[in-house]
C-alpha positions as CSV (number, residue, x, y, z in Angstrom):
1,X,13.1,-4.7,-46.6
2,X,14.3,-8.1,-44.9
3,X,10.9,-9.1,-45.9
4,X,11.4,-8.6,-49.3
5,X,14.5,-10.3,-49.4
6,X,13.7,-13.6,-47.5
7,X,10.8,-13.7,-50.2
8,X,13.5,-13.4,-52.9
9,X,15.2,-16.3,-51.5
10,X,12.3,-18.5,-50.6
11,X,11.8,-18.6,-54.4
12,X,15.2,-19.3,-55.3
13,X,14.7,-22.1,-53.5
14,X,11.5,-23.0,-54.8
15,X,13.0,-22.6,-58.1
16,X,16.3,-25.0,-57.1
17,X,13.3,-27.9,-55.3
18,X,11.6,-28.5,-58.5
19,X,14.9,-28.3,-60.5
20,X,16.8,-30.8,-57.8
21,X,13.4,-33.1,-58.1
22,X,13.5,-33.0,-61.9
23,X,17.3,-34.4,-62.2
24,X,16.3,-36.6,-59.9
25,X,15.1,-38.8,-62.6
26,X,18.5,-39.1,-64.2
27,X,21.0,-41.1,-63.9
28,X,24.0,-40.2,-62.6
29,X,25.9,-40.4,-66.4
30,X,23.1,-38.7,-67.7
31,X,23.8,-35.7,-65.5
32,X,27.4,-36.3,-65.8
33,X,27.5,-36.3,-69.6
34,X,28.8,-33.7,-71.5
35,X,27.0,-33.0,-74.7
36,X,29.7,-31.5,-76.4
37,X,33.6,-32.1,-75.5
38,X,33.3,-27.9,-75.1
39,X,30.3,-27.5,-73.1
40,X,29.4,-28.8,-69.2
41,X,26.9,-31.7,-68.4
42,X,24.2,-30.8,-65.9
43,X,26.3,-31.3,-63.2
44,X,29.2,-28.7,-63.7
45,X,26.3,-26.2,-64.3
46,X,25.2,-26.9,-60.9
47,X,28.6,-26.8,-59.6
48,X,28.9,-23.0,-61.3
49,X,25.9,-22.3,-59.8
50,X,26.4,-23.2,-56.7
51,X,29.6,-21.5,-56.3
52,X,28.8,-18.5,-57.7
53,X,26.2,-18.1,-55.4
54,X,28.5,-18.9,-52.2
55,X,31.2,-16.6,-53.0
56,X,28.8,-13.7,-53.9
57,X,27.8,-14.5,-49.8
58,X,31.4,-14.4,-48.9
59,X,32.1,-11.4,-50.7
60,X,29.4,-9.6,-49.2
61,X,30.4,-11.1,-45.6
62,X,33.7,-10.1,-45.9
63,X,33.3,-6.3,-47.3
64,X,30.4,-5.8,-44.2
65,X,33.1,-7.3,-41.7
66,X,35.1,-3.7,-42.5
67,X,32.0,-1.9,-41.7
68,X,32.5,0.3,-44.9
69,X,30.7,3.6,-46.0
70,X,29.0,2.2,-49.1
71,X,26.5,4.3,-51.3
72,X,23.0,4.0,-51.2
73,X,21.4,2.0,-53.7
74,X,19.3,3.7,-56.4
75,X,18.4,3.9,-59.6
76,X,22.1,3.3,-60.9
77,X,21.9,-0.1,-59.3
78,X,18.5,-1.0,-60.1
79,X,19.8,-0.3,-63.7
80,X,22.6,-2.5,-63.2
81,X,20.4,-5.2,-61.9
82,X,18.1,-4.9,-65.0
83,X,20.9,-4.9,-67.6
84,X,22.0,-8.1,-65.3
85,X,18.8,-10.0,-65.8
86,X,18.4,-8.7,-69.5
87,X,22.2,-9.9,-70.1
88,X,20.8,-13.7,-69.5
89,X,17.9,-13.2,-71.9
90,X,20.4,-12.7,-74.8
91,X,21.7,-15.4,-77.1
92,X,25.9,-13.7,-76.0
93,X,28.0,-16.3,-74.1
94,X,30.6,-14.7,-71.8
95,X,33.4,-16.6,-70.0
96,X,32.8,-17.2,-66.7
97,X,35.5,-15.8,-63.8
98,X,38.3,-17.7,-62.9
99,X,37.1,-19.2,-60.1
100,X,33.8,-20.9,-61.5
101,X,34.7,-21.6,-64.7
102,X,35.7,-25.3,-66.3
103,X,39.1,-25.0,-64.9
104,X,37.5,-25.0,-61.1
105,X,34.9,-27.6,-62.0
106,X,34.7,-30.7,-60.7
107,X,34.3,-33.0,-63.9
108,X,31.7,-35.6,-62.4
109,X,29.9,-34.9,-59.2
110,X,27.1,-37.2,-57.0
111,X,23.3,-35.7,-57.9
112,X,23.0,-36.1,-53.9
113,X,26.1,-34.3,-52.8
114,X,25.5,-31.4,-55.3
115,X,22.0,-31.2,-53.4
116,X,23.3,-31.1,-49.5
117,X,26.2,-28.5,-50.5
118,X,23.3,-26.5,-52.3
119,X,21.4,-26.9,-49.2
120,X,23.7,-26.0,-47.0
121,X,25.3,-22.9,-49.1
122,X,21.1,-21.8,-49.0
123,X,21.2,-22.3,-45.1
124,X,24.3,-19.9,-45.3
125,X,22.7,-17.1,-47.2
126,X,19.3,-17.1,-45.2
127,X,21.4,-16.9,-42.5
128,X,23.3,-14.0,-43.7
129,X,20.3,-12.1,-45.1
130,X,18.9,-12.9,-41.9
131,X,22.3,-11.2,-40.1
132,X,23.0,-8.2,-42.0
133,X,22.6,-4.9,-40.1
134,X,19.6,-3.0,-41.1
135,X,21.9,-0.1,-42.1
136,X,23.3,-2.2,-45.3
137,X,20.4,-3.4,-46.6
138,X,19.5,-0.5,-49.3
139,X,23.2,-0.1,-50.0
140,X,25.5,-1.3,-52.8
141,X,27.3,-3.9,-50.5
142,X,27.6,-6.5,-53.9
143,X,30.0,-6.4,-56.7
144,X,29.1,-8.3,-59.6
145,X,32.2,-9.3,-61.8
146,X,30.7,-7.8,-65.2
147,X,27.6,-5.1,-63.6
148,X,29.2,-3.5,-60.5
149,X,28.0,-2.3,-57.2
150,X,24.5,-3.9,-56.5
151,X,22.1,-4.0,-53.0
152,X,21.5,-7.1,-51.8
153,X,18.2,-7.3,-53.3
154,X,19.8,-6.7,-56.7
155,X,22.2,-9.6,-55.8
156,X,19.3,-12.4,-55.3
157,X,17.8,-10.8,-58.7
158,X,21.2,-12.0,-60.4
159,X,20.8,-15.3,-58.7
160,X,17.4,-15.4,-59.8
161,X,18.1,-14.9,-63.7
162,X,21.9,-16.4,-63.2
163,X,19.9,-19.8,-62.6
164,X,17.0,-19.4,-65.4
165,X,19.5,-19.2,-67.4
166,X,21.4,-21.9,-66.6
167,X,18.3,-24.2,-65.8
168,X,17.9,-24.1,-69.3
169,X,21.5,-24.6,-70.4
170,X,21.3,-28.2,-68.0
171,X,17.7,-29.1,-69.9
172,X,19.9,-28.8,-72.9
173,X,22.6,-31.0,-71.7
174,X,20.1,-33.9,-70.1
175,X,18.3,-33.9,-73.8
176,X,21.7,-34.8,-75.3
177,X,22.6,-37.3,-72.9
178,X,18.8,-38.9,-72.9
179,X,18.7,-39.3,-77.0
């Protein structure tokens, strides 16, 4: 299972490599431009990212701190997980939580900084995953805000779509600011 799960996460961060190399060839207004007074530039998508991927961690750090009794993950969560990754496929926009939304966005951010804090924030969660008493891994330890209790595994699944989805939404926002 820990197996399974630092595989997960060595393709997230496959994934985040070749997207980090590809904005490397713009500039820093390019990535800071929004294309729309409404929507993010490239950066503030990495910012959401980023954070929701951190405090997802925390979360999860701080509810197996209490050593809870948590149900066993099944076919309920693998359900959620799908509806999760299907959710992203559709063309529905839902507001972000509070605390990764515009209001908690920086408005301009450094290509390089956005880069170490992603780096470190990935050192974090394979050291978590790495951490996590056996007993917890094929239980619903995660609570996503709109899907509910998820495993772990089900967690790095909504990372994975979370950030197909939103690699796409920062292609859109470096076309605009290239033209």
């Amino acid at each position: 299972m820990r197996a399974a799960l630092q595989q997960q996460l060595q393709e997230l961060d496959g994934q985040l490599d070749t997207l980090f190399e590809d904005l490397s060839q713009y500039s820093h207004e390019q990535l800071n431009q929004q294309p729309t007074p409404d929507s993010w530039c490239a950066t503030q998508v990495l910012n959401h990212l980023l954070l929701s991927e951190k405090y997802s961690r925390q979360y999860c750090q701080k509810k197996l701190s209490f050593e809870p009794d948590l149900d066993k993950a099944g076919m309920a969560d693998r359900f959620r997980t799908f509806l999760v990754s299907f959710y992203f496929k559709l063309p529905m926009k839902v507001e972000a939580p509070k605390n990764i939304n515009t209001d908690a966005l920086p408005r301009e951010s450094q290509l390089d900084d956005l880069k170490q804090q992603y780096r470190e924030q990935r050192e974090e969660l394979a050291g978590f995953l790495l951490n996590v008493d056996q007993q917890y891994l094929d239980k619903a330890v995660y609570k996503h805000p709109f899907a509910g209790r998820l495993s772990i595994s089900g967690m790095l699944h909504f990372f994975d779509a979370h950030f197909a989805h939103h690699r796409k939404q920062i292609y859109r926002a470096l076309k605009v600011a290239s033209s």
